[in-house]
C-alpha positions in Angstrom: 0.0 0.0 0.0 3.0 2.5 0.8 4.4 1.7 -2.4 1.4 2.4 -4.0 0.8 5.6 -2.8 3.8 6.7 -3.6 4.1 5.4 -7.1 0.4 7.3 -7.6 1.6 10.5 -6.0 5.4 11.2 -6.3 6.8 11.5 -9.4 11.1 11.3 -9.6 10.3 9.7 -6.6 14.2 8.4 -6.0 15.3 11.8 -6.3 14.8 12.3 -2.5 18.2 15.0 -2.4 15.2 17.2 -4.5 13.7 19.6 -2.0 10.2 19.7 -4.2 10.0 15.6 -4.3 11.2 16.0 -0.3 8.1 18.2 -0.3 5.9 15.7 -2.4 7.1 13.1 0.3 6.1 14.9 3.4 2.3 16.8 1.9 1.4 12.9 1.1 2.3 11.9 4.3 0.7 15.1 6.0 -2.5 14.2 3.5 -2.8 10.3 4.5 -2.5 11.7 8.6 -5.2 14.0 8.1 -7.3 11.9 6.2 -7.0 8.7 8.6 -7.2 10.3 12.0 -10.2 12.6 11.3 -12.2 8.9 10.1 -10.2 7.5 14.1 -11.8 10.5 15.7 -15.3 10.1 14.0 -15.4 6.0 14.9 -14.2 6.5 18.3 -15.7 9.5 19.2 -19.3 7.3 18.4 -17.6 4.5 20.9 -17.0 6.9 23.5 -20.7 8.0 23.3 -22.1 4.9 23.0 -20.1 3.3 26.2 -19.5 6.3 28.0 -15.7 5.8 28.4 -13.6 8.5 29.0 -10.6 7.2 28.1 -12.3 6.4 24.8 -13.9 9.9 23.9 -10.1 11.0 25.2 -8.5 8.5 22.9 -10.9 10.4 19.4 -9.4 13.8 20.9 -5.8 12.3 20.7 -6.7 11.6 17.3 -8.0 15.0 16.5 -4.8 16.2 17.7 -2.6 13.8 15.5 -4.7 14.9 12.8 -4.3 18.5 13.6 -0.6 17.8 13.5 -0.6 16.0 10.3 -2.0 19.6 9.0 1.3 21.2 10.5 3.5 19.5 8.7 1.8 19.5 5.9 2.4 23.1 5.8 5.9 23.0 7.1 7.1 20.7 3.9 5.3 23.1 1.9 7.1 26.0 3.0 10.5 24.4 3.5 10.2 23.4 -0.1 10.3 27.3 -1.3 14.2 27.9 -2.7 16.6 30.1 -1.6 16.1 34.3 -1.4 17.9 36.8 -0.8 17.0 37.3 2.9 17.2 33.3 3.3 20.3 32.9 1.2 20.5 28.4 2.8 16.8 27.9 1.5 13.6 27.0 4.5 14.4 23.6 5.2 14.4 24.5 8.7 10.4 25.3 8.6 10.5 21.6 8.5 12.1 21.5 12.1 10.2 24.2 13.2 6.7 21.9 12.4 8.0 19.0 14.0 9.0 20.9 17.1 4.7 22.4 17.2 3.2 19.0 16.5 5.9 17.8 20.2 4.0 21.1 22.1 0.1 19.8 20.4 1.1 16.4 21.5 1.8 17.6 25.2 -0.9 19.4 25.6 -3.0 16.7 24.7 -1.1 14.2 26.8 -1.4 17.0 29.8 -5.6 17.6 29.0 -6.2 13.9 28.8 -3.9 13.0 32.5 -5.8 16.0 34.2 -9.2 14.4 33.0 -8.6 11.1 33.9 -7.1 11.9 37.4 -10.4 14.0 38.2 -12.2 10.6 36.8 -10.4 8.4 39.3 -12.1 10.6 42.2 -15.3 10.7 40.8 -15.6 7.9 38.2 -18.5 7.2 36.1 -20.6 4.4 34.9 -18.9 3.1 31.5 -21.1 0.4 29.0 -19.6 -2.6 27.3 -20.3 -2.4 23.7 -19.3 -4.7 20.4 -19.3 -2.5 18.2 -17.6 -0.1 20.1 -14.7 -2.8 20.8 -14.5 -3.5 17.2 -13.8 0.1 16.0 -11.1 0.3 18.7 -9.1 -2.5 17.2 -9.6 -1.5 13.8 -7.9 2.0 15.2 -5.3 -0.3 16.3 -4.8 -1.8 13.0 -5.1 1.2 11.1 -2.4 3.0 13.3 -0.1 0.3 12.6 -0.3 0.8 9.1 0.4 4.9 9.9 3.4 3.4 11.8 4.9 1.9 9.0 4.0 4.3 6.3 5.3 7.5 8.2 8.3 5.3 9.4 9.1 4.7 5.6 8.7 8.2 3.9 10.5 9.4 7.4 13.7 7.0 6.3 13.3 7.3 3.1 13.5 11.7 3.0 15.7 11.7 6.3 12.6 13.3 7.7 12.5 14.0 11.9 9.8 15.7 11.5 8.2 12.4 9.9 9.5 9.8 12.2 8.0 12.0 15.1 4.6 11.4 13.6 5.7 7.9 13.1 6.2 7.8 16.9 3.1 9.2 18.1 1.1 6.4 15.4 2.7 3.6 18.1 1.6 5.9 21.1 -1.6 5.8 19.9 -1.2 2.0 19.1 -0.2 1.6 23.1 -2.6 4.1 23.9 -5.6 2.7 22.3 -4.3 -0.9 22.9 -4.5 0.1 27.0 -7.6 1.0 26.6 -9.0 -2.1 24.7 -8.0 -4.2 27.3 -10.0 -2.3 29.9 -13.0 -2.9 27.8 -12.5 -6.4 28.0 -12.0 -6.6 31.9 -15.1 -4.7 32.3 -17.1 -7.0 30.0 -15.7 -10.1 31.7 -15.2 -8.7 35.3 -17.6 -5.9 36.3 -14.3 -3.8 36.9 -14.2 -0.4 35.7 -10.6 0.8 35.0 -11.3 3.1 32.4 -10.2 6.0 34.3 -7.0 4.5 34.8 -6.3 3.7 31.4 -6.8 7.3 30.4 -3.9 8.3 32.8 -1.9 5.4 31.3 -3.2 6.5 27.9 -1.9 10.1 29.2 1.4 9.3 30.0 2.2 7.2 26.9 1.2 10.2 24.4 3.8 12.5 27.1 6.7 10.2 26.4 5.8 10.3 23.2 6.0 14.4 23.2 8.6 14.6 25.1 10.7 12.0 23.0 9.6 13.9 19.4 10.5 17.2 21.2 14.3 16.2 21.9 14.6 14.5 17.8 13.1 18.2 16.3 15.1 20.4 18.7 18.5 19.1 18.7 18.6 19.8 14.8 17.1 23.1 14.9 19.6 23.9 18.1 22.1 22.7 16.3 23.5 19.2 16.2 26.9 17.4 15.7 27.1 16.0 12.3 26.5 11.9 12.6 30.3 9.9 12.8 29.4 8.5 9.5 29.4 11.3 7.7 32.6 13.2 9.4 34.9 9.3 8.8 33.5 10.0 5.2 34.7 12.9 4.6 38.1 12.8 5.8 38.8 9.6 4.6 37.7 11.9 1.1 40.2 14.6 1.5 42.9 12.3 2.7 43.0 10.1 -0.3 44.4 13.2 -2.5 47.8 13.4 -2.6 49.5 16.3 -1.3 46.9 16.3 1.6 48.9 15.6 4.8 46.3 15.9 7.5 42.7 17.6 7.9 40.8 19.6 11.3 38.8 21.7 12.7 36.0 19.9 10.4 32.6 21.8 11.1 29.3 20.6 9.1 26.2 23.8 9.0 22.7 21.8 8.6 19.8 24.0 7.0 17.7 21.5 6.1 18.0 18.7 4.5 19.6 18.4 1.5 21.2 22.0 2.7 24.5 21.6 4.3 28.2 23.6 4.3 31.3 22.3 5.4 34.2 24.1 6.1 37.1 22.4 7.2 41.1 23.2 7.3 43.5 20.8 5.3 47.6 20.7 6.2 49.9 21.0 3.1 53.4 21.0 3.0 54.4 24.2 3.2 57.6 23.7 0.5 54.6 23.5 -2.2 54.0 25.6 -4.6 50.9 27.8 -3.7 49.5 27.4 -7.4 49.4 23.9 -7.9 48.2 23.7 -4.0 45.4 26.1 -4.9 44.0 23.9 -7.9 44.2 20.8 -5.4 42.3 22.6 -2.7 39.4 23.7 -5.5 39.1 20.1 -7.1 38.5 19.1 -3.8 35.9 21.5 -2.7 34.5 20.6 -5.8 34.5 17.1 -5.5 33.1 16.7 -2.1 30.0 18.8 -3.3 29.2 16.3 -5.6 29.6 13.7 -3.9 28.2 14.8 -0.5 25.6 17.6 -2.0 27.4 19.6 0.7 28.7 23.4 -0.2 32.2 23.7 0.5 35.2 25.5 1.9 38.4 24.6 2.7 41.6 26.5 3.8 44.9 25.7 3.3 47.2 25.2 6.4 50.9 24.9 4.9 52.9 23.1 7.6 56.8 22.2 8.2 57.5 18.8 7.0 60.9 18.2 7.6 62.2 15.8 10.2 63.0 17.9 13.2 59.7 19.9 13.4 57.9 16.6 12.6 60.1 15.1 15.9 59.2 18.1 18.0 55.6 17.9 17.2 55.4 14.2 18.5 57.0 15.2 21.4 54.4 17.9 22.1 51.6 15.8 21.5 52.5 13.2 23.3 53.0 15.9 26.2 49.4 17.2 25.9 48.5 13.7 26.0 49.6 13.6 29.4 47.2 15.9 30.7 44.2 13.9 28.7 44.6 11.1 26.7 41.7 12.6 24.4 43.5 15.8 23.4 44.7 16.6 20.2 46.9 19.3 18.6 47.0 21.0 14.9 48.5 23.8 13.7 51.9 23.2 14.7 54.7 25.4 14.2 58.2 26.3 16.4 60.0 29.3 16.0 63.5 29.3 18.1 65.7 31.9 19.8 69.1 32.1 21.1 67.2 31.4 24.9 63.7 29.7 23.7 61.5 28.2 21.3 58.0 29.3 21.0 56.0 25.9 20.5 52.5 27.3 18.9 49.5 25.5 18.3 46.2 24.9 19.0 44.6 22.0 21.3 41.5 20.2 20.4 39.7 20.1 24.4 36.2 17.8 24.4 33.2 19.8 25.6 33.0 17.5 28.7 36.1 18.6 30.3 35.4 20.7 33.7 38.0 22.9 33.7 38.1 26.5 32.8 40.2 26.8 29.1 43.1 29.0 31.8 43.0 26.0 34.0 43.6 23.7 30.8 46.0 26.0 29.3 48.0 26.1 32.4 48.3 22.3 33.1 49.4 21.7 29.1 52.1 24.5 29.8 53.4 22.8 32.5 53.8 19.3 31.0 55.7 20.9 27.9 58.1 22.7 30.5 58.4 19.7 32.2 59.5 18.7 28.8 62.6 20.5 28.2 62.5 24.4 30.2 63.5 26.3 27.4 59.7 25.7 25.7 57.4 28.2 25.7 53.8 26.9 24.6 51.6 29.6 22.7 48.3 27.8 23.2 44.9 28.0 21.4 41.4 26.5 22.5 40.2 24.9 20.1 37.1 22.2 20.3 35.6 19.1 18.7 33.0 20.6 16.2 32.1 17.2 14.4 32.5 15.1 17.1 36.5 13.9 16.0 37.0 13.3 19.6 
């Protein structure tokens, strides 16, 4: 059936890099969202009335919810998909962020109504009514979310979508949900017990996980997130198989979207080179990795002293800064010597989970390289793991 749709609906529908077929992708998943939870609310707001459950008539608002979300991002795909401008020179892509992260707050809310409903319930309950047919349009919810599940799950992989996995998510809320509720149906019918105000809290508390859970995937991109590990191996191991390329850092990836990224990064040449011929290396490059990553580019060119006696001092430095943390790193090397010193400069890579203060840090690498040989004098710079090379 997923394949179907899509086959009907999305034409190019491999060229997912395309923000119009991305767009394509997420209105027909907004469409089928809308379409399927207002027919959920509809069913099981008539099985609400006609047993008097709470937790049911909550359940058909969850569902008016969802289907209020699939509405958001319908919109926010459509707006994401508009190009680039002149005030939004990286494109909208993050309007898709942006939707996911309101449909999180709708789904909260509702999660927060339904507990503070049910809890009230619990203290002064009311009469609930087996019915059949009721019953059966709960478990054909059940089986109709699943479906949702799957089909938001794949158009969510397939476009690289968080905004569509989060709807994916709150489908097997629901399933939970409306599964928890089921099963109070059947202990009334065959019991006499009446728990239906308890599965509306554990209805409740189901669709706030859920929130809370899409609320962390759609913020932590729009905040601003560390590239995934795949993607940063990839790219080095791209730059380092040019010859002429001795060593890459200070790798930062900018996400606008999908299918909107810019990579910056610095890449160490010898510095004996000729500047031209590095030059044309550096552009192929840039160029390269745009094609091949659909990432813009920009590299800079750090020339650095390759002969044998800088390279041996820079080992011993390292293995210095080492000693304060076995995770630091150092680039940018350089040593310039006087008749009473030599100036070691360079900057140190420090993980974002160190405690100290970048003085306190500073302080203890200092004293390792004096410790070292007394005539160094370390010119240090901060630096930190953008991309996660830690």
């Amino acid at each position: 059936m997923t394949n179907l749709l899509i086959r009907l609906f999305i034409k190019n529908k491999d060229d997912t890099h395309l923000p119009s077929v991305r767009a394509r992708y997420g209105m027909l998943s907004g469409l089928t969202g809308i379409i399927l939870n207002l027919l959920l609310f509809a069913g099981k707001l008539i099985a609400g009335l006609l047993t008097a459950s709470l937790a049911i008539q909550a359940d058909a608002f969850n569902n008016l919810s969802d289907a209020g979300s699939s509405i958001v991002n319908l919109i926010s795909f459509k707006l994401s998909s508009r190009p680039a401008d002149a005030d939004h020179p990286f494109g909208h892509g993050r309007y898709e962020y942006v939707g996911g992260l309101i449909v999180s707050f709708v789904i909260l809310i509702v999660g927060f109504e339904l507990g503070k409903s049910s809890v009230e319930a619990i203290f002064r309950p009311t009469e609930t009514v087996f019915s059949v047919v009721s019953l059966c349009i709960m478990i054909a919810s059940i089986l109709a979310k699943l479906w949702l599940l799957f089909f938001n799950r794949a158009i969510g992989k397939r476009i690289h979508s968080e905004a569509v996995i989060a709807a994916a998510n709150d489908s097997l809320g629901d399933i939970i949900s409306t599964g928890a509720v089921v099963l109070c149906l059947l202990i009334f019918r065959f019991t006499g017990l009446n728990l239906d105000a308890y599965a509306g809290v554990a209805v409740s508390v189901f669709i706030l996980i859920t929130g809370l859970r899409s609320l962390k995937e759609t913020l932590d991109p729009l905040i601003g997130e560390k590239p995934s590990a795949e993607l940063v191996h990839a790219i080095e191991q791209e730059v380092l198989s040019y010859d002429g390329i001795i060593g890459i850092h200070d790798l930062i990836v900018h996400s606008y979207g999908e299918g909107t990224r810019l990579i910056s990064l610095h890449a160490e040449v010898d510095g004996r080179a000729d500047v031209f011929a590095v030059h044309d290396l550096i552009d192929n490059i840039e160029r390269d990795i745009q094609k091949k990553f659909g990432c813009q580019t920009v590299i800079h060119m750090d020339p650095i002293n390759t002969d044998d006696s800088t390279l041996a001092l820079r080992n011993q430095i390292a293995e210095a800064v080492r000693a304060v943390d076995a995770r630091l790193l150092i680039h940018d090397f350089r040593a310039v010597s006087g008749p009473t010193h030599t100036n070691v400069i360079f900057d140190a890579v420090v993980p974002f989970d160190m405690k100290q203060s970048d003085a306190d840090i500073r302080a203890e690498i200092e004293k390792s390289i004096r410790a070292l040989n007394e005539t160094y004098c370390a010119v240090i710079t901060i630096d930190r793991p953008y991309s996660g090379e830690n």
